[in-house]
N, C-alpha and C positions, 0 to 999 in steps of 0.2 A: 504494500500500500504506500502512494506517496502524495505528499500535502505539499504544495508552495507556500511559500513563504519570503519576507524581504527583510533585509537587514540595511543598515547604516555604513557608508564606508567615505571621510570624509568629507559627509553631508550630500552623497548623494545615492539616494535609493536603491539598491540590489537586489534582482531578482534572484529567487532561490527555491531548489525542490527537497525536501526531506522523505530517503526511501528508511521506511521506520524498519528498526529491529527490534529482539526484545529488550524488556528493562533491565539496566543495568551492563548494557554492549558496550563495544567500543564504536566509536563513529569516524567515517574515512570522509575525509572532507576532499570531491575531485575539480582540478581544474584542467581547465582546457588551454589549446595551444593558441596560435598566430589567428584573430581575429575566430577563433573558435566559441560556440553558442553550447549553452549545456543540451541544447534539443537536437543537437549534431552529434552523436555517438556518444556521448558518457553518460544517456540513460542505461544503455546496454549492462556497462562493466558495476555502476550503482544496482540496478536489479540483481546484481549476480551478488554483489555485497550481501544485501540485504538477504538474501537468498540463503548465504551462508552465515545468518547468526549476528550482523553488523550494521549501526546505523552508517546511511549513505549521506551526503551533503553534496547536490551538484548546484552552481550559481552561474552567472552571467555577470561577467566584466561590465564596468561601468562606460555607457556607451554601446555595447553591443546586447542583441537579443532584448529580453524584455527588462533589463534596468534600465538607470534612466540616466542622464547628462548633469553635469554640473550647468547653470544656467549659463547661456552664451557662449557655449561648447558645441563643438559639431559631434556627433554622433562618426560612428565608425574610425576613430583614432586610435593608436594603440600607442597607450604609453604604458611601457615596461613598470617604471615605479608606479603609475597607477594601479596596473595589474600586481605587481605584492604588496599594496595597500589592501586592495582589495580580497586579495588572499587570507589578510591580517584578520581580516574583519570577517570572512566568512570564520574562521578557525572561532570567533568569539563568538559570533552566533549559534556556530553550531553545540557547542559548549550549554548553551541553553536550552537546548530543545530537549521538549521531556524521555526520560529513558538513558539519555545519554550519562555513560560514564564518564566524566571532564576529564581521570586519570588514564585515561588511553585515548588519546587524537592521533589518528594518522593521518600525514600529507597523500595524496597521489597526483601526477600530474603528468598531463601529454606532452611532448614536441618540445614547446617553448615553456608549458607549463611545469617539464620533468625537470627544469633547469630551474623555474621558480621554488620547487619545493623545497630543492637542496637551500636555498638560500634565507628561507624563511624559516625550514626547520633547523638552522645551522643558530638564525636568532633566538630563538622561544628557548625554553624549559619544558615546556607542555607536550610537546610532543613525543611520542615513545616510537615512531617507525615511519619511513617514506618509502614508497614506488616512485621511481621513475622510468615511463613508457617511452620508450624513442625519444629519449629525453634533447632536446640542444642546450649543450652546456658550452660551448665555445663561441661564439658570434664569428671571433676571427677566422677558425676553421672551418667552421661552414661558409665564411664567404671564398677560404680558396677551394674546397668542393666545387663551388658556384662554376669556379671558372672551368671546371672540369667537364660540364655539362652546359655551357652557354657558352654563345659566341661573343668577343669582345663589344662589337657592338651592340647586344643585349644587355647585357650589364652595363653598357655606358649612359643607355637609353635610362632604364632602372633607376643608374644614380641622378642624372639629369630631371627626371619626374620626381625623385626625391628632394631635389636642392631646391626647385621650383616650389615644393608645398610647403618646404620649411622657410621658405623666405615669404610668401602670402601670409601664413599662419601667425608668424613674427608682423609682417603687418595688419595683424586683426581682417586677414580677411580668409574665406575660405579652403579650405587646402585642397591641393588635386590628386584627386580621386582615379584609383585603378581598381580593376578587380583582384579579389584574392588568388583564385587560379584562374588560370585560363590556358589556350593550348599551345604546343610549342610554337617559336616566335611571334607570339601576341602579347601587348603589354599585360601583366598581369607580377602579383609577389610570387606563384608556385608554378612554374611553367613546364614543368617537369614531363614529358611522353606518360600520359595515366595520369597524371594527378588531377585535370581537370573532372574525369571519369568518377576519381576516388575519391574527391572533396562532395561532390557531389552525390553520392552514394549515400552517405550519412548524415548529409546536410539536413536542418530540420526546418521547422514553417518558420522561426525567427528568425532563421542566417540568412546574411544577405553577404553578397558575391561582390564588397566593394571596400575599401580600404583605404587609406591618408599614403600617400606614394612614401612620406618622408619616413615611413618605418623602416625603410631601408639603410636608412640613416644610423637608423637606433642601433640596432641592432648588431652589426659588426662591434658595438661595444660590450655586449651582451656576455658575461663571465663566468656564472655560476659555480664553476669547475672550480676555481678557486676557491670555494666554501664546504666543497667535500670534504680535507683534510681536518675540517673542524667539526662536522657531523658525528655526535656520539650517541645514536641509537642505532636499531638496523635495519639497513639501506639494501631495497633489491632493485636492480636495474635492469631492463629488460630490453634488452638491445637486439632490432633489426639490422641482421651481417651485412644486407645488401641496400641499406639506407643510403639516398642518395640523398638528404636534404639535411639531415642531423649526422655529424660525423661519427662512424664508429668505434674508430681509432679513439677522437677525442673524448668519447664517454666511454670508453675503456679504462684511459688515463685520469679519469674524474672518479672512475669506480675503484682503480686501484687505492686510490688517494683516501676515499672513502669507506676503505676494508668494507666494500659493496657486497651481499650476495650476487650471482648476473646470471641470466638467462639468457639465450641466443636463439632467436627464430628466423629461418632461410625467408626471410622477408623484405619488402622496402617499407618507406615510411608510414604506408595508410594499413599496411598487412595485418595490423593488431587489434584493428577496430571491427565489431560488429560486420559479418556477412562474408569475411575474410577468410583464407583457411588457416592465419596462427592464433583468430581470436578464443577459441574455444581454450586453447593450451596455455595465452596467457592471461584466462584469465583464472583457469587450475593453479599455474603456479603463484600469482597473488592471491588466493584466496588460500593457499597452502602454508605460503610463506607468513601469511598475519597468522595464521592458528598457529601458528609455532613460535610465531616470536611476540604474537601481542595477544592472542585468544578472540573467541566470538560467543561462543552459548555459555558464556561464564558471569555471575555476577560479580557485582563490584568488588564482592570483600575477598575474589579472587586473584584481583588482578594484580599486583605486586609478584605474585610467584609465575604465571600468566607472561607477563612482560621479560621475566627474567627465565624463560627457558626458550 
């Protein structure tokens, strides 16, 4: 069973679904990736939570899907530290919701999200375990991937559509707008052979197919990997070998750093999600790995021993 709900992140409104467990669970609070809607695939992997003994927490970044804008803000922007603000804030509401055990919160996160969780679970005390799916933890490695798979002039075009939004934006005026995927040599952020295909596959009735160009900007800053060596709960990372868009190499090296558990599925980037053929296996192995390291059909006055095996 799940119930919407909205929280505060802020001062601006966040849309939110709660897939209920029983009392006294732990709750997995999931975020999604690069311009990602919780009605885009991580109902899927929340049902299966739930499913398995565990409250689920899926939200919507501020600005995308059904929360809402700070006033005088365009919708469809992706700022990075808005999205671990936001993350901050789902972690606190979920913490409220009745059933929930507040002493077991776990992170999980997709793509751009697998990178946020390391980063936010590396800040907190609260949290006792992270997933991270096809996680991007390097901004700079995936942009030399980039060049691996696109022609110089694609990428020039890319950064060119990005310097253009961030200098309109900086003058209060609207930013220009790409879409999220689109097909090879079309402007778009995922232009990857298939990924227009696969964005679309799990797309849901609130994602919309449009995006602020200047994330391109962002992003090559983007570091997370840096905050694995300071992660001390337990981390499983769940890496697609044949990822073309999140480096494997470099969440390798973010998972060494983070005495990671890691799983490997002969996949690319969209292969984990719902209707794929490695989402069934991972979503066994996270549903494996929390029962062992954090628990599910256990009450509260379990959980200290629970956490520690």
């Amino acid at each position: 069973m799940s119930t919407t709900f909205s929280f505060d992140s802020d001062g601006v409104r966040c849309a939110a679904t709660h897939f209920a467990g029983p009392d006294g669970a732990p709750v997995v609070v999931l975020a999604h990736g690069l311009a990602g809607t919780q009605d885009a695939g991580l109902f899927p992997f929340a049902e299966a939570f739930a499913a398995a003994g565990l409250h689920a927490v899926t939200f919507d970044y501020r600005g995308f899907g059904a929360s809402e804008v700070a006033a005088g803000e365009p919708r469809q922007v992706v700022s990075l530290a808005g999205q671990v603000a936001d993350l901050h804030a789902a972690v606190a509401a979920a913490t409220r919701l009745p059933g929930v055990d507040v002493r077991r919160v776990v992170l999980w996160g997709v793509s751009l999200a697998g990178g946020h969780v390391v980063s936010v679970a590396a800040e907190r005390s609260d949290i006792v375990a992270v997933v991270s799916v096809v996680p991007m933890v390097d901004g700079l490695a995936a942009a030399r991937l980039a060049t691996r798979h696109h022609s110089a002039g694609q990428l020039l075009a890319s950064t060119g559509r990005g310097l253009a939004s961030a200098v309109r934006r900086r003058a209060g005026r609207a930013p220009v707008m790409m879409p999220v995927v689109a097909h090879p040599g079309e402007p778009g952020a995922l232009t990857l052979p298939g990924a227009y295909e696969d964005y679309l596959a799990i797309a849901g009735p609130t994602w919309r197919n449009e995006i602020a160009a200047d994330v391109v900007l962002e992003l090559g800053s983007r570091a997370p990997a840096k905050a694995a060596a300071r992660l001390d709960v337990p981390w499983l990372v769940q890496v697609a070998d044949f990822d073309r868009s999140a480096p494997p190499h470099a969440t390798m090296r973010a998972a060494v750093a983070g005495r990671a558990e890691v799983r490997h599925y002969p996949g690319d980037h969209f292969d984990l999600f719902a209707g794929k053929p490695c989402h069934e296996a991972a979503v066994e192995h996270a549903v494996h790995f929390l029962r062992r390291r954090v628990g599910s059909r256990l009450g509260a006055a379990d959980a200290p021993e629970a956490v520690g095996g």
